[in-house]
DRENSE-661728 format. One line per field, with one value per residue (C-alpha): x, y, z; residue in one letter. Coordinates in steps of 0.05 Angstrom, whole numbers, plus 5000, padded with zeros to 4 digits. Layout:
! residues N
c1 X / ...
c2 Y / ...
c3 Z / ...
resn a / ...
! end
This chain:
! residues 234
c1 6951 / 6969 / 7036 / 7086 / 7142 / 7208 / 7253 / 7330 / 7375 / 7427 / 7511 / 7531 / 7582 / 7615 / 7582 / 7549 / 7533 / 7508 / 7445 / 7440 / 7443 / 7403 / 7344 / 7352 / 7342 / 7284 / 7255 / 7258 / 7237 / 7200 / 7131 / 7132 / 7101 / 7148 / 7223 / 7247 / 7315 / 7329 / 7392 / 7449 / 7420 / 7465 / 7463 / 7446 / 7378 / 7314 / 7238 / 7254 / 7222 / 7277 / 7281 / 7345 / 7373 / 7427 / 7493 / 7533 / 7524 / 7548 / 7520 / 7469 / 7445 / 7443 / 7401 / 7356 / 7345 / 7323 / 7279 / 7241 / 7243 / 7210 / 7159 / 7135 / 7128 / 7060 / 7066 / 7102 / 7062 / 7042 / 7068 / 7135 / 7188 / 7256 / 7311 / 7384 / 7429 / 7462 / 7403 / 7388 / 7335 / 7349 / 7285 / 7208 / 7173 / 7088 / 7105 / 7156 / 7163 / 7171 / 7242 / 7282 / 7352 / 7331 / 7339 / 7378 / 7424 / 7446 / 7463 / 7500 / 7542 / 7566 / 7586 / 7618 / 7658 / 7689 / 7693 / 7659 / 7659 / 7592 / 7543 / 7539 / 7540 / 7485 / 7439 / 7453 / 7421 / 7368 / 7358 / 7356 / 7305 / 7255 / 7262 / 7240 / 7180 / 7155 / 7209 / 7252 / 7282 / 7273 / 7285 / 7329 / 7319 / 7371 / 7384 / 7404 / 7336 / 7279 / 7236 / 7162 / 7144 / 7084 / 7102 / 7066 / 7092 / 7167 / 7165 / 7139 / 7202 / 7238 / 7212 / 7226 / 7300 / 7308 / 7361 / 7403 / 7457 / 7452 / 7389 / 7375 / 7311 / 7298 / 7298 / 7266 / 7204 / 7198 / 7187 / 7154 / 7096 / 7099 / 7113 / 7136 / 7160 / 7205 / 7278 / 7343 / 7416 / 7442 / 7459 / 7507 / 7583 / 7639 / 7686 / 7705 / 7706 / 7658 / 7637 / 7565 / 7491 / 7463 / 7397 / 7367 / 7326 / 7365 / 7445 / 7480 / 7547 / 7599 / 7630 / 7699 / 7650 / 7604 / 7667 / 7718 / 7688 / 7647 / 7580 / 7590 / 7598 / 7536 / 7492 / 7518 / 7507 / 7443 / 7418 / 7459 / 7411 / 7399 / 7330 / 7283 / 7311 / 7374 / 7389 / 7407 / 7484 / 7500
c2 7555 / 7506 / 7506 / 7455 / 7404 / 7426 / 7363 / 7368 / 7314 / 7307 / 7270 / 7237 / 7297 / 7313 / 7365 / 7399 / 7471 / 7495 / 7455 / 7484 / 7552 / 7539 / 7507 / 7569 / 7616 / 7572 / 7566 / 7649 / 7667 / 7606 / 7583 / 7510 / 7448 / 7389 / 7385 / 7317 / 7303 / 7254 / 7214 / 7222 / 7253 / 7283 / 7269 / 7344 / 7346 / 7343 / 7341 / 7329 / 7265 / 7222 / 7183 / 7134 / 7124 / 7086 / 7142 / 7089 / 7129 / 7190 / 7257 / 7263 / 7203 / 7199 / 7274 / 7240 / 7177 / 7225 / 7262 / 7207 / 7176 / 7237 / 7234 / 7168 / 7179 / 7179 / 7228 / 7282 / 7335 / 7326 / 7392 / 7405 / 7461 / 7419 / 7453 / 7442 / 7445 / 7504 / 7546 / 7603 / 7653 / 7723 / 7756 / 7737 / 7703 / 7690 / 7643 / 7614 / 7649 / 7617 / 7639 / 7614 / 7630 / 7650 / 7607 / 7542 / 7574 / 7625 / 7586 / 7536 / 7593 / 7617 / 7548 / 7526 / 7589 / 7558 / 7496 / 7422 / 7362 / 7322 / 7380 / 7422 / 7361 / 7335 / 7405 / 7400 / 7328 / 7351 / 7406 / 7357 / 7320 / 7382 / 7396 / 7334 / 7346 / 7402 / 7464 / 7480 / 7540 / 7514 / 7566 / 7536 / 7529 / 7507 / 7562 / 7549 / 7568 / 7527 / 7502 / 7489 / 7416 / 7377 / 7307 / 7277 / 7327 / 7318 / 7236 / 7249 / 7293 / 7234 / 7181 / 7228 / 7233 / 7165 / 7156 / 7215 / 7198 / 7283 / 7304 / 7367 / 7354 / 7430 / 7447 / 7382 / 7387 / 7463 / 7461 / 7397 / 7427 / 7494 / 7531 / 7599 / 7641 / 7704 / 7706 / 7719 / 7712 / 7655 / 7670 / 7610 / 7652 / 7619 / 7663 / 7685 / 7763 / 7816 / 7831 / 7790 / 7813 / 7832 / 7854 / 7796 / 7745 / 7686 / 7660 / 7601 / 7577 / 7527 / 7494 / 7545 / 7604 / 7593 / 7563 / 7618 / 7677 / 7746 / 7713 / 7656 / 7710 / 7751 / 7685 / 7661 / 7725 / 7736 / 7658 / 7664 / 7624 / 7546 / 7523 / 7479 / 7432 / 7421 / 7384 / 7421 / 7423 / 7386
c3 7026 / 7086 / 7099 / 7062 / 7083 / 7068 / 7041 / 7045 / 7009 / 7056 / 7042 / 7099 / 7130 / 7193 / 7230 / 7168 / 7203 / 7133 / 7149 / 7220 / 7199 / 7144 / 7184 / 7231 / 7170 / 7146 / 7222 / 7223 / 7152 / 7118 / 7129 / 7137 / 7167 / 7174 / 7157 / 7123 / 7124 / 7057 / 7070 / 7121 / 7192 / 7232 / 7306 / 7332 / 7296 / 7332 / 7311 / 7243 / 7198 / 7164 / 7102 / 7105 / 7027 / 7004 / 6978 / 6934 / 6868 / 6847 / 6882 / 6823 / 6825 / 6906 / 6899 / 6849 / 6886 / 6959 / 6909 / 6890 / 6962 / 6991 / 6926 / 6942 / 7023 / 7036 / 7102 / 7061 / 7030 / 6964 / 6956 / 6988 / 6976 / 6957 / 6994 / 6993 / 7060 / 7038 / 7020 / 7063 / 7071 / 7104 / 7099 / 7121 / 7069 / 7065 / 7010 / 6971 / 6908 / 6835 / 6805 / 6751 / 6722 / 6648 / 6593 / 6586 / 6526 / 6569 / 6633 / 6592 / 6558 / 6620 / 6648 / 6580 / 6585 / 6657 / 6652 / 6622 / 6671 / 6684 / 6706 / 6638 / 6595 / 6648 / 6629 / 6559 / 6558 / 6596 / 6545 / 6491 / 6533 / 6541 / 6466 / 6442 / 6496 / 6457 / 6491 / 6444 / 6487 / 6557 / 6625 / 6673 / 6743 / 6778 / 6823 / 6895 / 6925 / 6951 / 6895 / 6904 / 6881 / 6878 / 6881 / 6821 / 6777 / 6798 / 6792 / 6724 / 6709 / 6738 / 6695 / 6640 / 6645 / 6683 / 6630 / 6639 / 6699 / 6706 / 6703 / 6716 / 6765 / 6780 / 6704 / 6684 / 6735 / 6726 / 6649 / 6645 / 6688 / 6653 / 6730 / 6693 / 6752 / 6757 / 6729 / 6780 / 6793 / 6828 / 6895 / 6905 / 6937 / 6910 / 6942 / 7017 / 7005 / 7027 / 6960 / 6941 / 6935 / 7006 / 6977 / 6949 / 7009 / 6984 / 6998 / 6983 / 7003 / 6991 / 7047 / 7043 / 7031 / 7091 / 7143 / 7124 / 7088 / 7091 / 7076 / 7124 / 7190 / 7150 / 7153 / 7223 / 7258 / 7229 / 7259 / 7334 / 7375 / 7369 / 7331 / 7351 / 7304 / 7348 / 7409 / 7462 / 7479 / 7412
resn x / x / x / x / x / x / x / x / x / x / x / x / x / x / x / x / x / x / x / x / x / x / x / x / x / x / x / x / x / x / x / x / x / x / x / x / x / x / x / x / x / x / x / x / x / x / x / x / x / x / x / x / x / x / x / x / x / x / x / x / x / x / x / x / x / x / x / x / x / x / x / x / x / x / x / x / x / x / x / x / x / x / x / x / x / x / x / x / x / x / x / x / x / x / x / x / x / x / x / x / x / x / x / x / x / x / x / x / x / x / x / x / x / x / x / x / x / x / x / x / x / x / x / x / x / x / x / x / x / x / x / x / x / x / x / x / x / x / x / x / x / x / x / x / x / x / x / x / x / x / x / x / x / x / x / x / x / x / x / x / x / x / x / x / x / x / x / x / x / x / x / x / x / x / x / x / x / x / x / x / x / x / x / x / x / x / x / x / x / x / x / x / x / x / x / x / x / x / x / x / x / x / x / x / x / x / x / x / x / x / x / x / x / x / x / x / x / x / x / x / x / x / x / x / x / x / x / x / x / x / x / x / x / x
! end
């Protein structure tokens, strides 16, 4: 298979070093063609395609609105894998695999165990969506890997839960086209101690994790040396 575009939604940010270590990590262990940055680009990045969109709305809607931007670019391919800037892969890839998190039921359980707030009601609507498509036990997929889309597929998704102000695009486009795939734990590190999952080829961060924690100085001196994606000296 030829290689695909990566496209990253991207929040306008300071200096955002998640996305410079990731695009090292991707650089080193993801097959790609073109990188399209969706958004906000930040001054340090080089020989990457942009796609300016307005950020007025909420950060759902903003990630929605870059997803469709990217969907409807003609030079993007029509099959892309949709990254996040805080995605990172730590071990040589031929292909991006197809993973999911298990079932919907489950992944809501856990987060209505924490806590409500705007992202679990936005997964049970989108839940209620798939079932009156025909799934009444929908997989989820909103794990914080890359996710391979093709571009019709996704806008379809789109259209579908146009109405939801938190749709769940991952989970949406993944059981809408029927994409299966193999079931894992997030890999997203809340936390800034040593103890998280080394084995698996996947990590995620939040912006305390990766700037002040154990998995932060993992991912940072694994990626030492500057990408082709960065200026030099910036």
């Amino acid at each position: 298979m030829e290689d695909l575009d990566l496209v990253v939604p991207v929040r306008q940010a300071p200096a955002n070093q998640q996305l410079r270590y990731a695009l090292r990590s991707w650089l080193a262990h993801l097959p790609h063609r073109h990188v399209w940055i969706v958004g906000h680009r930040p001054a340090w990045l080089h020989g990457v395609g942009h796609i300016p969109t307005e950020q007025a709305g909420t950060k759902y809607a903003n990630t929605t609105a870059a997803v469709r931007a990217a969907c409807e670019h003609p030079e993007v391919s029509d099959t892309f894998l949709y990254c996040n800037d805080d995605m990172f892969v730590m071990e040589a890839l031929d292909s991006m695999p197809v993973l999911h998190r298990g079932r919907v039921r489950d992944v809501e359980a856990y987060y209505a165990s924490r806590a409500g707030g705007a992202y679990l009601r936005g997964m049970r609507e989108t839940r209620d969506l798939l079932v009156e498509y025909g799934y009444p036990d929908p997989l989820c997929y909103e794990l914080h890997v890359p996710l391979v889309v093709a571009k019709d597929g996704m806008l379809q998704a789109l259209d579908a839960g146009r109405h939801l102000d938190v749709l769940h695009k991952r989970t949406a486009y993944g059981v809408l086209n029927e994409i299966s795939g193999e079931q894992i734990n997030d890999v997203k590190v809340l936390h800034r101690g040593p103890r998280f999952d080394r084995s698996t080829p996947f990590l995620s961060t939040m912006p305390d994790s990766f700037a002040h924690g154990e998995v932060g100085r993992v991912i940072r001196s694994r990626f030492p040396e500057p990408s082709s994606y960065e200026l030099r000296g910036r």
